[in-house]
DSSP file (Angstrom, degrees, kcal/mol; ACC not computed):
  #  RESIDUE AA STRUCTURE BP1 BP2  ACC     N-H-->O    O-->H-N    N-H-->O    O-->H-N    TCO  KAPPA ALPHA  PHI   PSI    X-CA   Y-CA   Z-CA
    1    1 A X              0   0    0      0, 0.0     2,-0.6     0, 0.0     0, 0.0   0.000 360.0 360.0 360.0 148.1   22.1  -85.0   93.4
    2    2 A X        -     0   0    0      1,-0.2     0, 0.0     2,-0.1     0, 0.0  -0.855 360.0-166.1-105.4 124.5   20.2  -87.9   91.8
    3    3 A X        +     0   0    0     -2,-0.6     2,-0.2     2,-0.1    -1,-0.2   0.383  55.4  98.5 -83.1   4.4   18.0  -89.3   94.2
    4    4 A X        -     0   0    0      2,-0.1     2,-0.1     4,-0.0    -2,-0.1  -0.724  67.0-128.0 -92.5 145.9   17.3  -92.8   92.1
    5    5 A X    >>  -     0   0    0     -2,-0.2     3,-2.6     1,-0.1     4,-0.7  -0.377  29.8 -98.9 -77.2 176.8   19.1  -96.0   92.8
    6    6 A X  T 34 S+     0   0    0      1,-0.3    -1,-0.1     2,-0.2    -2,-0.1   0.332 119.7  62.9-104.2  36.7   20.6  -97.7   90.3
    7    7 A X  T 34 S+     0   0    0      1,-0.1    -1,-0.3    31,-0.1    18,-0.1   0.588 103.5  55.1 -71.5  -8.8   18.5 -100.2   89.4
    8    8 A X  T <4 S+     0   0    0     -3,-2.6    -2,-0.2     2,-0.0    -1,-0.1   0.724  88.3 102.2-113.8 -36.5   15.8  -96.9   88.2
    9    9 A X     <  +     0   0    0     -4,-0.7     2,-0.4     2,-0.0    -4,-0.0  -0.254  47.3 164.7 -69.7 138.8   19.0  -95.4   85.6
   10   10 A X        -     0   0    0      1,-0.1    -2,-0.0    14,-0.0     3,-0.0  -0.994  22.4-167.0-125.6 133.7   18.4  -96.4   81.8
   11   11 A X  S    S+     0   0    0     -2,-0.4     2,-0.6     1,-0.0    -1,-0.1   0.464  73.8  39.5 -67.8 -15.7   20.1  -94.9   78.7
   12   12 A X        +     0   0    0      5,-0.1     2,-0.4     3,-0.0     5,-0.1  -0.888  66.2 129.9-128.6 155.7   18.4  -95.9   76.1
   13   13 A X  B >   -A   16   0A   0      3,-1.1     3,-2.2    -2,-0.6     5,-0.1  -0.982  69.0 -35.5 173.1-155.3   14.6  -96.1   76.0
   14   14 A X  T >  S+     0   0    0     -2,-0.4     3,-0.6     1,-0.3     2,-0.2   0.927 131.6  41.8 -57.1 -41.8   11.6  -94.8   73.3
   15   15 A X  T 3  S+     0   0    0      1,-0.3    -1,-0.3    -3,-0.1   115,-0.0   0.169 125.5  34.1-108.6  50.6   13.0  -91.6   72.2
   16   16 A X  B <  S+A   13   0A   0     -3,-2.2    -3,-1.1    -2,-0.2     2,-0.6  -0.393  74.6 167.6-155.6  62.6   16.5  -92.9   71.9
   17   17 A X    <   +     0   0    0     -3,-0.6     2,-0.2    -5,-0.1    -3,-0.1  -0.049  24.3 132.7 -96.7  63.7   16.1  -96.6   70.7
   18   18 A X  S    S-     0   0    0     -2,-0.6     2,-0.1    -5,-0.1    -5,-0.1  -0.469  71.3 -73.0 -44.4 143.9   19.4  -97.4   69.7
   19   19 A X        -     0   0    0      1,-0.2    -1,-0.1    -2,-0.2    -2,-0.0  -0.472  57.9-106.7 -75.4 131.1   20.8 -101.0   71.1
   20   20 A X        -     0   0    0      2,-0.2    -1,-0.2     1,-0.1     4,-0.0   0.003  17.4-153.0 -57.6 148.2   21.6 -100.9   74.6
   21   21 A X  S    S+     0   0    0      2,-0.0     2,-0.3     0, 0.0    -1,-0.1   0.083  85.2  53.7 -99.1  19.3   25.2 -100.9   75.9
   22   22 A X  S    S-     0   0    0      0, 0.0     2,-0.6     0, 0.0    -2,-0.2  -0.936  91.8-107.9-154.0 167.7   24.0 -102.5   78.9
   23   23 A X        -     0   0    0     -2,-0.3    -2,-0.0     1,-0.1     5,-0.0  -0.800  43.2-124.1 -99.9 131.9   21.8 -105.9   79.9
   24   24 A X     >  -     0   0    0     -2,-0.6     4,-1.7     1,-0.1    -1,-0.1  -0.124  28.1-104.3 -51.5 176.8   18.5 -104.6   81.1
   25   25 A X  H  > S+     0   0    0      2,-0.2     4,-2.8     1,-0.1    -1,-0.1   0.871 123.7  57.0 -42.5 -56.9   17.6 -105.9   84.8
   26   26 A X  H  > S+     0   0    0      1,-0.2     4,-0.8     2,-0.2    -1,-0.1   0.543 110.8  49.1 -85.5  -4.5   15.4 -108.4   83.9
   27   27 A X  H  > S+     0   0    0      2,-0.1     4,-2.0     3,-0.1     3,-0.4   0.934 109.0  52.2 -64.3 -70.3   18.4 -109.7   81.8
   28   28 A X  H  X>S+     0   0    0     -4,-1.7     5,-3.7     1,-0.2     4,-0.9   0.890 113.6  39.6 -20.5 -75.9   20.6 -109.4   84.6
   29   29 A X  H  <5S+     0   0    0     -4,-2.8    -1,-0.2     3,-0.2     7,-0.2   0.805 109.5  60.3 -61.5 -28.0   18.6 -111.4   86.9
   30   30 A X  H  <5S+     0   0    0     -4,-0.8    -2,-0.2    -3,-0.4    -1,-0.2   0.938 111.5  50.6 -50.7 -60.3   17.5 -114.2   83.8
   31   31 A X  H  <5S-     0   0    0     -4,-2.0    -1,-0.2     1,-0.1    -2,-0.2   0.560 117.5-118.0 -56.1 -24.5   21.5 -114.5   84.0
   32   32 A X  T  <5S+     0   0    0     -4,-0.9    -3,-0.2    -3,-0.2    -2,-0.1   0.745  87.6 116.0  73.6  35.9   21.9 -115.1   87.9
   33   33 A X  S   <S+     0   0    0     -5,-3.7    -4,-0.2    -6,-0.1     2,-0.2   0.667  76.3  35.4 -94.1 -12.5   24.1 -111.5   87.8
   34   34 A X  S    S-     0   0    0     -6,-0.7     2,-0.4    -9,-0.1    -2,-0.1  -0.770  89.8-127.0-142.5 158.2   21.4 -109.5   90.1
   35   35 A X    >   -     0   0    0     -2,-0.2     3,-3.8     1,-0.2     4,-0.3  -0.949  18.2-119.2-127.9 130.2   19.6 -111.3   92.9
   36   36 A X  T >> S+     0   0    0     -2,-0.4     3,-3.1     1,-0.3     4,-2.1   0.759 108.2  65.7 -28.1 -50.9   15.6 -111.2   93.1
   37   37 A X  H 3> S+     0   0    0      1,-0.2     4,-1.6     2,-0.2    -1,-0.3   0.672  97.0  49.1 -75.5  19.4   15.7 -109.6   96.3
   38   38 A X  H <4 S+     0   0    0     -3,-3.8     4,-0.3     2,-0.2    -1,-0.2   0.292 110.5  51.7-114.4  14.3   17.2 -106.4   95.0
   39   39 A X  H <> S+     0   0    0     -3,-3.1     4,-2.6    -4,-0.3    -2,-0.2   0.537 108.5  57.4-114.4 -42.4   14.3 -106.4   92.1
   40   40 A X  H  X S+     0   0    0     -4,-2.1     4,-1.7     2,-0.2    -2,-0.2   0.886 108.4  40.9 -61.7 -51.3   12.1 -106.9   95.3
   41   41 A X  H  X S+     0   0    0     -4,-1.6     4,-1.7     2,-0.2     5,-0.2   0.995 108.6  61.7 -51.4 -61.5   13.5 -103.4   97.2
   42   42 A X  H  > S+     0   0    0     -4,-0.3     4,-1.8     2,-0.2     3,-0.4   0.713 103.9  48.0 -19.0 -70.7   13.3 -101.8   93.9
   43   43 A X  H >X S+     0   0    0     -4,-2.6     4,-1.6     2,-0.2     3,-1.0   0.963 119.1  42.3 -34.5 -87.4    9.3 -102.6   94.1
   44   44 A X  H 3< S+     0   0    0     -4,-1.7    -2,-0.2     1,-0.3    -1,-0.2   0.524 105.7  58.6 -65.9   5.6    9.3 -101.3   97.1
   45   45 A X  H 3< S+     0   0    0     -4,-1.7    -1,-0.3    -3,-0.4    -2,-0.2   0.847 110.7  44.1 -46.0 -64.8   11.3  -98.7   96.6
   46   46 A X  H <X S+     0   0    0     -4,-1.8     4,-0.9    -3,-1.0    -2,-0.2   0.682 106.5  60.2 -73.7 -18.2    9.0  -97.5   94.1
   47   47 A X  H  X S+     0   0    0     -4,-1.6     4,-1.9     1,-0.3    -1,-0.2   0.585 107.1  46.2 -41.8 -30.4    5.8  -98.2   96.2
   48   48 A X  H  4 S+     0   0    0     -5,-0.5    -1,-0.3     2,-0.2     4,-0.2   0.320 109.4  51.2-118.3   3.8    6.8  -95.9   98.9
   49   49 A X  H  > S+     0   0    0      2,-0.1     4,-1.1     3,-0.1    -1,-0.2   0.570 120.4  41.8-100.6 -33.7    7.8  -93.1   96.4
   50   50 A X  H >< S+     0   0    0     -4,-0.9     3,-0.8     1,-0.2     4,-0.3   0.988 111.6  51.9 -65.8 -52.5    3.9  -94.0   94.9
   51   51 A X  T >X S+     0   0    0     -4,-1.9     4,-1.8     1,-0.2     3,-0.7   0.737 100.1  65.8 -64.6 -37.4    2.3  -94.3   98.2
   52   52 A X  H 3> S+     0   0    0      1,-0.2     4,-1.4    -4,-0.2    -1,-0.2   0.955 109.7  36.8  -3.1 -77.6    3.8  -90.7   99.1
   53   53 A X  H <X S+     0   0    0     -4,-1.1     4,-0.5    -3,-0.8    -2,-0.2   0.284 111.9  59.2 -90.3   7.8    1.7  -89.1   96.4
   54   54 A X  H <> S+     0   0    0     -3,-0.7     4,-3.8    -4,-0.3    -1,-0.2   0.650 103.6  53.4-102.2 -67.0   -1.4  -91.4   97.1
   55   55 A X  H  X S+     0   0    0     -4,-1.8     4,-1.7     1,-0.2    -2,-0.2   0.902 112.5  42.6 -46.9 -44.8   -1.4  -90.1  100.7
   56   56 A X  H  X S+     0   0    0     -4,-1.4     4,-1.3     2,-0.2    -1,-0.2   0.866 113.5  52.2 -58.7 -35.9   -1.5  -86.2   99.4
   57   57 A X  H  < S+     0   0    0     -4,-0.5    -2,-0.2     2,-0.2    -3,-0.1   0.914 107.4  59.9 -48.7 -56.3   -4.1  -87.3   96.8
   58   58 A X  H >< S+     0   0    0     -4,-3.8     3,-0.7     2,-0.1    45,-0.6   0.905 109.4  32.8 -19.1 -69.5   -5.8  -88.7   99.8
   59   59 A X  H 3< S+     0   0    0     -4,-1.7     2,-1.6     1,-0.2    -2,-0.2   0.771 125.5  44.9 -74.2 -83.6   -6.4  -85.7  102.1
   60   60 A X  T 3< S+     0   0    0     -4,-1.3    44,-0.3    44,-0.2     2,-0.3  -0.210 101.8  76.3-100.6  39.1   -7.0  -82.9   98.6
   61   61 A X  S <  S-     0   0    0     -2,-1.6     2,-0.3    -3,-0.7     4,-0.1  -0.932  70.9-145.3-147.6 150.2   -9.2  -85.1   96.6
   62   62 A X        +     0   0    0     -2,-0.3    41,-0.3    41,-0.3     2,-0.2  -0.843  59.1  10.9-131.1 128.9  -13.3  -86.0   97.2
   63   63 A X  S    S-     0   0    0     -2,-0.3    39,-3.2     2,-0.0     2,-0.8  -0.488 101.2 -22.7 127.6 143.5  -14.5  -89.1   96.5
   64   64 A X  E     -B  101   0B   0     37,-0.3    37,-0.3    -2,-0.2     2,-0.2  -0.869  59.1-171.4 -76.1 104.6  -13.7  -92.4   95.6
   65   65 A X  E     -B  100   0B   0     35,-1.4    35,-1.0    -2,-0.8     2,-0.3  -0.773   9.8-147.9-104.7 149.0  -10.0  -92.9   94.0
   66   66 A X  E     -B   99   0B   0     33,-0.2     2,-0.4    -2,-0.2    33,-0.2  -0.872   3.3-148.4-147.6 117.0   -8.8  -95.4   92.7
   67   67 A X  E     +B   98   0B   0     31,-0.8    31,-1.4    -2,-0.3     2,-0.1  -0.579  32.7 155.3 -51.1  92.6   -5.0  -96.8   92.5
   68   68 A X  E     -B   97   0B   0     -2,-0.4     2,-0.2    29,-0.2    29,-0.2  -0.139  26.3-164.4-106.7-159.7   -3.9  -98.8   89.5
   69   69 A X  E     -B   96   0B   0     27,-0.6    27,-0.6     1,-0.1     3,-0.1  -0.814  31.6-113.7 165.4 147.3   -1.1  -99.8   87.5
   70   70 A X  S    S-     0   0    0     -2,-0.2     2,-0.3     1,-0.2    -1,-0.1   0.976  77.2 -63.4 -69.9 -54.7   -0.7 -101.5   83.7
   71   71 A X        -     0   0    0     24,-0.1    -1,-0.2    12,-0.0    21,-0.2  -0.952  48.7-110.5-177.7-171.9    0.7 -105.0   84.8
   72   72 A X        -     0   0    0     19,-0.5     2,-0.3    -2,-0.3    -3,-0.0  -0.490  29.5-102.7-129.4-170.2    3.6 -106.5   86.4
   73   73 A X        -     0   0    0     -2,-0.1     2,-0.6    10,-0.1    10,-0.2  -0.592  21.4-109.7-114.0-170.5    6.5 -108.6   85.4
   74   74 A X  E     -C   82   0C   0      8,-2.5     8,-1.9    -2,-0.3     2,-0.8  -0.927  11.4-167.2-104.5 119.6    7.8 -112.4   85.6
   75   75 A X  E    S-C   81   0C   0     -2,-0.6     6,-0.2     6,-0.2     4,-0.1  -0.536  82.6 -48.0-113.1  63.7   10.6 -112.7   88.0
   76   76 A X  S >  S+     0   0    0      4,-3.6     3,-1.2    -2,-0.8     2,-0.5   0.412  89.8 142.1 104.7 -17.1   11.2 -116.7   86.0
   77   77 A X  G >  S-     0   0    0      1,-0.4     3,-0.9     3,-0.3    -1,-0.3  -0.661  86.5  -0.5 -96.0 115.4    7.7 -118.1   86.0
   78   78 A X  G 3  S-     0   0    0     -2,-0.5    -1,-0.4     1,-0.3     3,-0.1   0.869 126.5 -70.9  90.1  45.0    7.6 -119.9   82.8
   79   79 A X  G <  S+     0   0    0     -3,-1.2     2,-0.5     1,-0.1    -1,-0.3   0.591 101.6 128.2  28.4  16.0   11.2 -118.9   81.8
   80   80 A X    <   -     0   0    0     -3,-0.9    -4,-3.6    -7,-0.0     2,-0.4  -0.698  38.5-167.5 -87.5 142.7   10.0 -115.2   81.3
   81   81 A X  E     -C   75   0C   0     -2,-0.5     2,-0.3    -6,-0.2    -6,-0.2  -0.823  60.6  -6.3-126.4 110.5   11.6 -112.1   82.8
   82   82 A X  E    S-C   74   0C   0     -8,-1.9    -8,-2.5    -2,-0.4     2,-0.9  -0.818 117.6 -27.0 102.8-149.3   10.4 -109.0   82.9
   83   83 A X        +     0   0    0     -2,-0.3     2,-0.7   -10,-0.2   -10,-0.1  -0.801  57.0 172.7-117.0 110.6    6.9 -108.4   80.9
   84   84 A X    >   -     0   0    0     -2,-0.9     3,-1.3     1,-0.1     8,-0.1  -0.835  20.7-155.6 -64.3  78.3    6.3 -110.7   78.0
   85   85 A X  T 3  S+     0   0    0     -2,-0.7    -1,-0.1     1,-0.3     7,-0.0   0.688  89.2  53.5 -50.1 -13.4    2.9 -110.1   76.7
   86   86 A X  T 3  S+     0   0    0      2,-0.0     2,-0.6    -3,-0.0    -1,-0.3   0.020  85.0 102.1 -96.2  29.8    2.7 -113.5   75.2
   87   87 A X  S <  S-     0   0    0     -3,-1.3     2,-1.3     2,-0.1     5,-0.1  -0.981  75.9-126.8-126.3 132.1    3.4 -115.1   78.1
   88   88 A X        +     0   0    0     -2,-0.6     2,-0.2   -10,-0.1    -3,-0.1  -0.272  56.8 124.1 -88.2  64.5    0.7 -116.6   80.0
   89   89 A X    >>  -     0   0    0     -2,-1.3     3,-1.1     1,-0.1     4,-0.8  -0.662  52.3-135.8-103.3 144.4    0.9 -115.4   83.5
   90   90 A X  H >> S+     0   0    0      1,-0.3     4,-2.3     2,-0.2     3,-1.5   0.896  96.6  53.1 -88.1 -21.5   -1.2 -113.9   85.5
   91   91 A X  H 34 S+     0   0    0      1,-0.2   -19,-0.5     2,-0.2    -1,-0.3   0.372 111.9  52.0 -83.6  33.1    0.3 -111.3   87.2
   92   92 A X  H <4 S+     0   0    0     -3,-1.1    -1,-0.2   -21,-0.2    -2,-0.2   0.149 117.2  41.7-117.8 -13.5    1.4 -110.0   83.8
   93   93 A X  H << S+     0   0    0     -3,-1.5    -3,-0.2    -4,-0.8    -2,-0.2   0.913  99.1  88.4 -88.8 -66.0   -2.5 -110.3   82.6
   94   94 A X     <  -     0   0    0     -4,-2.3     2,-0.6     1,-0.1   -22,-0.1  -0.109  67.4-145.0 -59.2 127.2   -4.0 -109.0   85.6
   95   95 A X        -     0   0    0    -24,-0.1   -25,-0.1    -2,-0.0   -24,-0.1  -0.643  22.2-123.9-109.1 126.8   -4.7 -105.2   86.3
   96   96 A X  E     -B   69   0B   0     -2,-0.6   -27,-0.6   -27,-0.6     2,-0.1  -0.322  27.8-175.2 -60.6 161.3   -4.3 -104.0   90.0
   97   97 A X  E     +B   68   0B   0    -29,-0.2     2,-0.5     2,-0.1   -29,-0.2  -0.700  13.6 162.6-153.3  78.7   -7.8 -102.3   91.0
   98   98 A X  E     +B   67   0B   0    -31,-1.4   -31,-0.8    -2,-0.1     2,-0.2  -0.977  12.5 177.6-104.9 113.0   -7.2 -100.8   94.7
   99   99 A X  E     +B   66   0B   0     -2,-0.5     2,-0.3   -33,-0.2   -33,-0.2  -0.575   8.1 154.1-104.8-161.7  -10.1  -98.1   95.5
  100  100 A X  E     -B   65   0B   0    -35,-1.0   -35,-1.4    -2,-0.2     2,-0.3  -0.757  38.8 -86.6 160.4 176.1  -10.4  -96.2   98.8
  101  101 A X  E     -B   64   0B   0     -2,-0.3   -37,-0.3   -37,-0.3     2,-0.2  -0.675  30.2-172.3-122.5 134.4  -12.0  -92.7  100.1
  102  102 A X        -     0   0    0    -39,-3.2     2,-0.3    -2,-0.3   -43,-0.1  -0.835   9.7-164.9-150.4 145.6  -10.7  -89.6  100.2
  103  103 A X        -     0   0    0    -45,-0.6     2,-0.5   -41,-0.3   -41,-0.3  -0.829  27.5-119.8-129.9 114.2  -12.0  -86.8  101.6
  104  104 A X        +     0   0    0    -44,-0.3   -44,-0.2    -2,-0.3   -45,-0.1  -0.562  28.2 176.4 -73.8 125.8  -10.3  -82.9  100.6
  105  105 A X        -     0   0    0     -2,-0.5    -1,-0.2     3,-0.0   -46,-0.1   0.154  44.7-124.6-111.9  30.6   -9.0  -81.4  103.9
  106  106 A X  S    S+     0   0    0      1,-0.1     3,-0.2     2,-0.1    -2,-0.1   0.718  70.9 128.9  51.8  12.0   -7.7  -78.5  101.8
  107  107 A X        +     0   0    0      1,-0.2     2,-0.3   -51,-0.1    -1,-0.1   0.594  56.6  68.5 -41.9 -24.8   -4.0  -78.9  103.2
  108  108 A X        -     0   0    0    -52,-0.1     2,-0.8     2,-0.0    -1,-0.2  -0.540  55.1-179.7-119.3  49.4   -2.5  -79.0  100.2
  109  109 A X        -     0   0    0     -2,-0.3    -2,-0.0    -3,-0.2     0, 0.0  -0.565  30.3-128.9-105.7  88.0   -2.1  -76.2   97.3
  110  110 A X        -     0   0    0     -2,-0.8    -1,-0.1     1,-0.1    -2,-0.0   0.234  10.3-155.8 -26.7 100.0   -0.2  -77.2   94.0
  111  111 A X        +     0   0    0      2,-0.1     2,-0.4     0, 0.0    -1,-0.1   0.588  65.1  87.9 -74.2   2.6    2.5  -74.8   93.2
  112  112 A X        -     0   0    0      1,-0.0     2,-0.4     0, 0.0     0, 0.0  -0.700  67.8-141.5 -94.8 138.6    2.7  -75.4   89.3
  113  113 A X        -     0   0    0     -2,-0.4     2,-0.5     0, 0.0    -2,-0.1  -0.901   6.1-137.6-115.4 145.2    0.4  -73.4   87.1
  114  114 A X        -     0   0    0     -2,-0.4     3,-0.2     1,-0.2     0, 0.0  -0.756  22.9-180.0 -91.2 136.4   -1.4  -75.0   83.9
  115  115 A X  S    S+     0   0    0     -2,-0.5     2,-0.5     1,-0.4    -1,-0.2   0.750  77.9   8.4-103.2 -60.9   -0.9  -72.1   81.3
  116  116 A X        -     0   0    0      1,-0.2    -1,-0.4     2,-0.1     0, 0.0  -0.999  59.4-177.7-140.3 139.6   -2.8  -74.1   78.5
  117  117 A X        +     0   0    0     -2,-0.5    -1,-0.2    -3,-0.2    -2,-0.0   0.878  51.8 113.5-114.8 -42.8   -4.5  -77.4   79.4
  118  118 A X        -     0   0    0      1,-0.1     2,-0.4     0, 0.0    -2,-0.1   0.142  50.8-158.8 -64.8 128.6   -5.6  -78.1   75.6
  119  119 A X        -     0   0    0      3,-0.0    -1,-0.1     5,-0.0    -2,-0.0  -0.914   6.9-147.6-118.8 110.4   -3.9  -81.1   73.8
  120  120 A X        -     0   0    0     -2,-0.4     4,-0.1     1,-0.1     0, 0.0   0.167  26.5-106.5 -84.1 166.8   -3.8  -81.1   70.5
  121  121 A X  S >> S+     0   0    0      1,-0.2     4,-2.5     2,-0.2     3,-1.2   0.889 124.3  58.1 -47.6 -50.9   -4.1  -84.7   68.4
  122  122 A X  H 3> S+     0   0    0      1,-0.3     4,-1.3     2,-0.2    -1,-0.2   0.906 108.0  37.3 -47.2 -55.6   -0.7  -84.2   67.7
  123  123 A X  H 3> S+     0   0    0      2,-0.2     4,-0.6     3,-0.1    -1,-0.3   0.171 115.3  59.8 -76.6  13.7    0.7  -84.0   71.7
  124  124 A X  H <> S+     0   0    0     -3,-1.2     4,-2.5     2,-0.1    -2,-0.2   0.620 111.4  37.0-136.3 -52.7   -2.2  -86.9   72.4
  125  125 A X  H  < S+     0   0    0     -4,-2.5     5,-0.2     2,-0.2    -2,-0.2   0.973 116.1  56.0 -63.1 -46.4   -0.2  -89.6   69.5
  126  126 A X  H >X S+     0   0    0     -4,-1.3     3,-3.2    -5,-0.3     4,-1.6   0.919 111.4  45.6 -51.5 -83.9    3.4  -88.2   70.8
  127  127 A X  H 3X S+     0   0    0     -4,-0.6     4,-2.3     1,-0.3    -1,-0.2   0.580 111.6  49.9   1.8 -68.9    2.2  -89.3   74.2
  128  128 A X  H 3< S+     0   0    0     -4,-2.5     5,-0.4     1,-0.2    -1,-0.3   0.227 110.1  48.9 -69.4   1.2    1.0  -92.4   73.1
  129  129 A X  H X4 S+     0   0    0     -3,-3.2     3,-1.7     5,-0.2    -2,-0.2   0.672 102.8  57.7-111.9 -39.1    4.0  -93.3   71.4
  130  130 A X  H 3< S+     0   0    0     -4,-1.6    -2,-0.2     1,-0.4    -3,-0.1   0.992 106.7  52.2 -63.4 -68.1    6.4  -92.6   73.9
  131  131 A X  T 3< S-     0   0    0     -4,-2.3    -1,-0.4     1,-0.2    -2,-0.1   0.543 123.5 -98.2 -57.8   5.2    4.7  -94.9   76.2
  132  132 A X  S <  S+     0   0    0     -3,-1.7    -1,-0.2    -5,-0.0    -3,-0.2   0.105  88.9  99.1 119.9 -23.5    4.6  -97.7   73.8
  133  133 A X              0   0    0     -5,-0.4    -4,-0.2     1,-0.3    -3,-0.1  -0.376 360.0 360.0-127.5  51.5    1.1  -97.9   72.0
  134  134 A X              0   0    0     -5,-0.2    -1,-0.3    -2,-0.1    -5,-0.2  -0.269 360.0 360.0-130.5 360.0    1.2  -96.6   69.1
């Protein structure tokens, strides 16, 4: 069963960019078709699926950690929606910074095994492409 709602489903994206059959969200909402506060669960929606794995990290990790994230979007401010990099906002500039303590209480033991941790130049561009920057 797919546990995402469906603001989270996409079809198209980097390794299929073909023109969408659908209006993105931030489209959607630009449009009055979606209503901010269901871009606002989403966020938290996805917070509390982050904050999950921040709390395991917590107890199994030593240390100062520290929570981030790339940038955010424009839900209208300045006619933008979504993230515009030319757009001169801040919470689209600005990069969350949260740090906090965590202490390993050894609870925790990761059932995937790394077989080969080496990344070639090759898997390191791929990577980097998928996500947008290159």
């Amino acid at each position: 069963m797919d546990e995402h709602p469906e603001w989270f489903k996409f079809e198209v994206g980097l390794d299929n960019p073909a023109e969408a059959t659908f209006k993105t969200l931030w489209r959607r909402l630009r449009d009055g078709e979606v209503d901010e506060g269901l871009i606002w669960d989403a966020y938290v929606d996805n917070l509390q699926w982050v904050m999950d794995e921040v709390k395991t990290l917590k107890s199994n990790l030593d240390g100062t950690c520290i929570i981030t994230a790339d940038h955010a979007n424009a839900m209208g401010e300045w006619w933008c929606y979504g993230h515009q990099s030319t757009a001169p906002l801040k919470a689209m500039k600005r990069v969350p910074w949260i740090p906090f303590e965590a202490a390993d209480e050894g609870i925790y033991e990761p059932s995937v095994t790394v077989e080969d941790d080496r990344v070639g130049d090759e898997k390191i561009q791929e990577r980097l492409r998928d996500l947008g920057y290159v």
